[in-house]
N, C-alpha and C positions, 0 to 999 in steps of 0.2 A: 696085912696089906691087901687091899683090895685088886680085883685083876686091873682093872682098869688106874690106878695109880702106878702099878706095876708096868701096865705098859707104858704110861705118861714118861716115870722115872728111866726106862728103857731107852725110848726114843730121844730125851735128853743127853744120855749118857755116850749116845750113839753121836748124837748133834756136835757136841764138846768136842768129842775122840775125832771125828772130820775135819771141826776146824783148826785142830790141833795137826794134825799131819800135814792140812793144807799149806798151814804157817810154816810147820818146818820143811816142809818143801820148797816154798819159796825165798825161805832165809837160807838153805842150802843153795840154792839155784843161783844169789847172789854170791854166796861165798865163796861159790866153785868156777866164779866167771873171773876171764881175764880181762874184759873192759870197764869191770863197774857195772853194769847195765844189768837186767832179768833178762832170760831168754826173749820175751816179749818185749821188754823197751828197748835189746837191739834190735831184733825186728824192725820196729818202730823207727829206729835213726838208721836204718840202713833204707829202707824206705823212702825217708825222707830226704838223706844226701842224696836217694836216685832223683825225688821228682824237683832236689833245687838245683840240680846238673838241666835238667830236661828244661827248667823254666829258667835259666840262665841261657843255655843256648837259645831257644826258644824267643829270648829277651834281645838279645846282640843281633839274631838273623831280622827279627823284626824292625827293628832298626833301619837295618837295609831294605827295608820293603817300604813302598808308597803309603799304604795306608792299612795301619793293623791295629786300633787304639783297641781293639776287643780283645785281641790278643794281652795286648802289652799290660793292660788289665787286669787281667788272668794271673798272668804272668807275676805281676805286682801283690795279688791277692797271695796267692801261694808264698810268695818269698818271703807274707808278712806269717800267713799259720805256719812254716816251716820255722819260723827265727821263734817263735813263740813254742812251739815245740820243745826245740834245743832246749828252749831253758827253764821249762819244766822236766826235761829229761834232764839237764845237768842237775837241778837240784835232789834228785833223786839215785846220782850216780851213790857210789859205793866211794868216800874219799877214802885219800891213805891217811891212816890213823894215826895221830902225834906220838900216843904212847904205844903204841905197837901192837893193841888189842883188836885184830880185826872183825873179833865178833861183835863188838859193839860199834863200829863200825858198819857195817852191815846191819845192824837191827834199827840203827836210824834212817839210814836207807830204806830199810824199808816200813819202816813207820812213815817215812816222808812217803815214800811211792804209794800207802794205801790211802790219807789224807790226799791226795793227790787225785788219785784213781778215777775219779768224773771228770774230772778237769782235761786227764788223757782222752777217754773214751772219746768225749768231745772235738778234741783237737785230732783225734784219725779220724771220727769223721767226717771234722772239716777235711783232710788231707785225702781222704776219700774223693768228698765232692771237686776239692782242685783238679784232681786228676781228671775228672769227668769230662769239669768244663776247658782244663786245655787240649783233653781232645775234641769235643766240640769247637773249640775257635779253631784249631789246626785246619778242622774239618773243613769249618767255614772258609778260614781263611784260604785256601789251597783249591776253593771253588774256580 
């Protein structure tokens, strides 16, 4: 074998064996949780119950004020990427299993979560930009 196929065949061997740990690190990471969730998609909804606490309050006080339709908006925008969130994070929880096999349980979970995986990336960073622009209307608004 030539050197250079030798390194080809190397650097593949290397490639495989990464995304193998990678996998079982995150099928572990599901298996070992008590919400259902990967360490990252609770993140993810613990995040996201904070900014639909902040954009409900946020919604009610506005209310009581004269004129805040930028807010309320805002407010509006977010409560629809946050509902849209949830439920590509429910579909990616970990259910409890009929016949009692959790690991297969967990390996559609996360076969769901990596079909999925743009669709998240996506939706935090819309969840991102909400956060932005309800601190910019606060801003505004509280001029």
């Amino acid at each position: 074998m030539d050197p250079m196929s030798a390194l080809s065949l190397a650097c593949n061997v290397i490639a495989v064996v990464d995304a193998a740990v990678k996998t079982a690190k995150g099928l572990r990471d599901l298996y070992d949780s008590s919400t259902g969730f990967s360490t990252f998609h609770q993140r993810l909804s613990d995040e996201t119950t904070r900014l639909e606490a902040l954009a409900t309050d946020l919604s009610s006080q506005s209310r009581l004020a004269l004129d805040h339709s930028s807010l309320d908006k805002v407010t509006k925008e977010c409560e629809e990427v946050t509902n849209r969130i949830r439920l590509v994070l429910e579909k990616c929880r970990v259910k409890k299993p009929a016949d009692g096999i959790k690991a297969l349980a967990v390996f559609k979970a996360w076969n769901v979560s990596r079909s999925a995986r743009s669709e998240i990336r996506q939706l935090h960073g819309q969840l991102q930009g909400c956060r932005e622009r309800i601190h910019d209307a606060v801003a505004a608004a509280t001029r």
